[in-house]
C-alpha positions as CSV (number, residue, x, y, z in Angstrom):
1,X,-85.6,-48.4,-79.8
2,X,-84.1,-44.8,-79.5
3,X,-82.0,-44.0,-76.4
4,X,-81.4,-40.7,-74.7
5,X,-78.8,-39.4,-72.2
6,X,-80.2,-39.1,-69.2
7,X,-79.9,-35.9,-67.8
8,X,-75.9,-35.0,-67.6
9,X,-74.3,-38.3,-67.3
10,X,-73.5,-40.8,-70.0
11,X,-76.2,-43.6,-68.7
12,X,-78.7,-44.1,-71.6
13,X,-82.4,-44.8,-71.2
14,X,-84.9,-46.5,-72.9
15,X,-87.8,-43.7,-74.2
16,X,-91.1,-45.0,-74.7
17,X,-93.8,-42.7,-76.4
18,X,-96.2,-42.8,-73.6
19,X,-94.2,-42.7,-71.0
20,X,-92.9,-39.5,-72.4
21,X,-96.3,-38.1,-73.3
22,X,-97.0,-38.7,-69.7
23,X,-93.8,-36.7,-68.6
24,X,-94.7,-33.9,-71.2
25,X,-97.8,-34.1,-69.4
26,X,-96.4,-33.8,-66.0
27,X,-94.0,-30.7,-67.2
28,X,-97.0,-28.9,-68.9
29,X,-98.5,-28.7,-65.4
30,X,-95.7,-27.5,-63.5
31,X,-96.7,-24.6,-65.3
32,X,-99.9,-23.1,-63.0
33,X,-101.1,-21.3,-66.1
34,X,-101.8,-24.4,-67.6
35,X,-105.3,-26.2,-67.4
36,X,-106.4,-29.3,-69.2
37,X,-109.9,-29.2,-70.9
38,X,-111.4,-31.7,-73.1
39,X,-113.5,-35.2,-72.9
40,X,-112.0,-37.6,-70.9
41,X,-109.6,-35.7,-69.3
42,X,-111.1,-35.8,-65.5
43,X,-112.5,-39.0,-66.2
44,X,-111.2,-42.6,-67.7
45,X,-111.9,-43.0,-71.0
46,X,-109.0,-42.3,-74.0
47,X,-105.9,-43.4,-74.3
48,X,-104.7,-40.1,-73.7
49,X,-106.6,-40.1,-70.0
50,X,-103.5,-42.6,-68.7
51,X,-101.5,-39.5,-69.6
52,X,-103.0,-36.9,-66.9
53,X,-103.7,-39.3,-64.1
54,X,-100.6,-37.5,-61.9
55,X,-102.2,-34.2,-62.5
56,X,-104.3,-32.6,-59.6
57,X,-107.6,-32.9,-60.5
58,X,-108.2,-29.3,-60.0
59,X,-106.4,-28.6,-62.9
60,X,-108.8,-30.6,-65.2
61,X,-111.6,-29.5,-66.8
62,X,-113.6,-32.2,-68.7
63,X,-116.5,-31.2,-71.0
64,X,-119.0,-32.9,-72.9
65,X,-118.9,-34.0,-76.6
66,X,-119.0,-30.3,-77.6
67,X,-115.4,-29.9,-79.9
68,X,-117.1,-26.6,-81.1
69,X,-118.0,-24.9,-78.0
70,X,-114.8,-26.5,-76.7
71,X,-112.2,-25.1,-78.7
72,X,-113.9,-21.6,-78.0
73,X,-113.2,-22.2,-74.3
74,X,-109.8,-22.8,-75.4
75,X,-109.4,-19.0,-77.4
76,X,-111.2,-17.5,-74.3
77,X,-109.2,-19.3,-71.4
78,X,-105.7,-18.1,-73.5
79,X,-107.1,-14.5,-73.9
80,X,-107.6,-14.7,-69.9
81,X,-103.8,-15.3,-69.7
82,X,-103.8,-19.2,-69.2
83,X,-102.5,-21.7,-71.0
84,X,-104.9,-24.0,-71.9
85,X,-104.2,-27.5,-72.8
86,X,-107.3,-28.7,-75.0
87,X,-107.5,-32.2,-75.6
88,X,-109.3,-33.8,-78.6
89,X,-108.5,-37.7,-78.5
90,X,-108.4,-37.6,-82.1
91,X,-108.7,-35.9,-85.2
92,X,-112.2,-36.6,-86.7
93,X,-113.1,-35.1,-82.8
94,X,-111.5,-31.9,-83.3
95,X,-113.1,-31.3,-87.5
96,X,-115.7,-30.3,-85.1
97,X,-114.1,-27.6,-84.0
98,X,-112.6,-26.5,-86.9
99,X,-114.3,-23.0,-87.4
100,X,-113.1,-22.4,-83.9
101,X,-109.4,-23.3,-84.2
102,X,-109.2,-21.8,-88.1
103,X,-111.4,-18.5,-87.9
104,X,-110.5,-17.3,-83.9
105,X,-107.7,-18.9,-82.5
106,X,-105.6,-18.9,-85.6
107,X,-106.6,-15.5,-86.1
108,X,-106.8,-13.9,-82.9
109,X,-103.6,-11.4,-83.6
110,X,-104.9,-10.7,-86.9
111,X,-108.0,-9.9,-86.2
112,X,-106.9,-7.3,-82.9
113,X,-104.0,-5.9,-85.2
114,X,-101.7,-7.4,-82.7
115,X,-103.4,-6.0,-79.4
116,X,-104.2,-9.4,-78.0
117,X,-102.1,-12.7,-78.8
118,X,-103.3,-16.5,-77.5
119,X,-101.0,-19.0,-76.7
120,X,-102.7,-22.6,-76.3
121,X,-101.9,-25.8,-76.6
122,X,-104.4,-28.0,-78.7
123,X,-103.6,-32.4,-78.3
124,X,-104.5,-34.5,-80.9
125,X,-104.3,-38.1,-82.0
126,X,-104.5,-40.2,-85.3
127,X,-106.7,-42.7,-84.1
128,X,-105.4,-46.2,-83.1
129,X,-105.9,-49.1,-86.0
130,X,-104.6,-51.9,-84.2
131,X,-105.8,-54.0,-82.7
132,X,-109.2,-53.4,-83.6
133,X,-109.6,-50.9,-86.2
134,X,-112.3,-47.9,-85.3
135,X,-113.4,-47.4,-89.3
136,X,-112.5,-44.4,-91.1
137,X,-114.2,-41.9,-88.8
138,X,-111.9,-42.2,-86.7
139,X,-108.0,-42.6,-87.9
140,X,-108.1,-39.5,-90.3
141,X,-104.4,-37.6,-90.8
142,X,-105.6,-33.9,-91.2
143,X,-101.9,-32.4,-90.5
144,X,-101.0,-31.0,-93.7
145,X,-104.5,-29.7,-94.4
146,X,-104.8,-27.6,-91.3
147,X,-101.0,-26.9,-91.6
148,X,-101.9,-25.3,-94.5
149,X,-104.8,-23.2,-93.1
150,X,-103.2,-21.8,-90.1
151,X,-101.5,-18.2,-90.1
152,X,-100.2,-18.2,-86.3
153,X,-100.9,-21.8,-85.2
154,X,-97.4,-24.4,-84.8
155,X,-98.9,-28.2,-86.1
156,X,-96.1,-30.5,-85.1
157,X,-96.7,-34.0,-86.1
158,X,-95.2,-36.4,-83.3
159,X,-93.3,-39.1,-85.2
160,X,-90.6,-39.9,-83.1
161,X,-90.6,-40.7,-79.4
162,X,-87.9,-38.2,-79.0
163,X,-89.7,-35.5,-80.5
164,X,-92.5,-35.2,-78.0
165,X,-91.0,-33.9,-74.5
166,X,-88.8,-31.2,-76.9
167,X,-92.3,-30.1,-78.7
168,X,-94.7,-29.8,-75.2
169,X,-91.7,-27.5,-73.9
170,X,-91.3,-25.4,-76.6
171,X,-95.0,-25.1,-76.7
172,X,-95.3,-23.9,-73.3
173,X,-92.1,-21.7,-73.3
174,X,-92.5,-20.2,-76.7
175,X,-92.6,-16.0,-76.5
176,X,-93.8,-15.3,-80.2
177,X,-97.2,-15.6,-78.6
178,X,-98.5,-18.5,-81.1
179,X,-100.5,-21.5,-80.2
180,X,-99.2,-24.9,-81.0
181,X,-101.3,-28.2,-82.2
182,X,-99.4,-31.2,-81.8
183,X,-100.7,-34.3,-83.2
184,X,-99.5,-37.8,-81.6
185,X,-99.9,-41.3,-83.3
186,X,-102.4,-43.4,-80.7
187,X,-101.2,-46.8,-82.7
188,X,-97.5,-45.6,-80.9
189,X,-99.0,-45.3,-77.3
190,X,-98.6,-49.1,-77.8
191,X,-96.0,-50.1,-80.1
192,X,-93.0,-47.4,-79.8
């Protein structure tokens, strides 16, 4: 299990990969530019819901099964000057909104020559096999593709536990004005 110091001191402490999605979580909305949109996030329902449950609910925005029209909201939330956290519990959710993520947010500052810049924050998951596996439609690994697609966008695979509080912060204090997608591994909300 990997230890961290805690804080300035030489005590160690035991990480755990939810608890510090949780805390990246927490951190994110410390922020108030930041508001959480996506399925489940207002309501019970993923995995990644246990992770917003100390967030005012004010600050979450939940939306129907609608990854398209969601991811839009996303672009147009982070042109308005917030930072949107957009949740898609996993990837075969978010190939939905694909055109979205790849054509507009991607290639906001392209398209405007520079005059407007997005920074957003787009949650993802490789789906959960154990203990009861979902079937292929839902435990799909689409870093590398979409890595490969984006001009602007950040894709940080979370691999490590110690990886994910560093990788929320530098997506919400990043000044290149990029958007970041960070994918976490939902068999690890578990197991690491």
């Amino acid at each position: 299990m990997p230890a961290q110091a805690s804080g300035c001191n030489s005590e160690l402490r035991t990480m755990k990969y939810f608890d510090e999605l949780k805390r990246a979580m927490n951190f994110l909305a410390s922020d108030p530019r930041t508001v959480f949109i996506g399925q489940a996030v207002a309501v019970p329902g993923t995995a990644m819901s246990n992770t917003l449950t100390d967030i005012d609910a004010s600050r979450l925005i939940e939306l129907p099964v609608a990854e398209e029209m969601q991811m839009g909201m996303t672009t147009g939330l982070a042109l308005a000057g917030l930072v949107p956290v957009s949740i898609f519990p996993r990837w075969n959710f978010l190939l939905c909104g694909m055109s979205q993520l790849i054509n507009h947010l991607d290639k906001v500052g392209v398209m405007s020559n520079d005059g407007f810049s997005t920074k957003a924050i787009v949650r993802t998951s490789i789906g959960a096999e154990r203990p009861l596996h979902p079937q292929q439609q839902h435990v799909g690994d689409f870093t590398e593709a979409v890595r490969s697609m984006c001009r602007s966008i950040e894709v940080i695979r979370l691999d490590e536990t110690e990886d994910i509080f560093p990788a929320y912060e530098r997506a919400l204090l990043r000044e290149d004005g990029r958007s970041t997608l960070l994918v976490e591994w939902g068999d690890f909300y578990n197991e690491k």
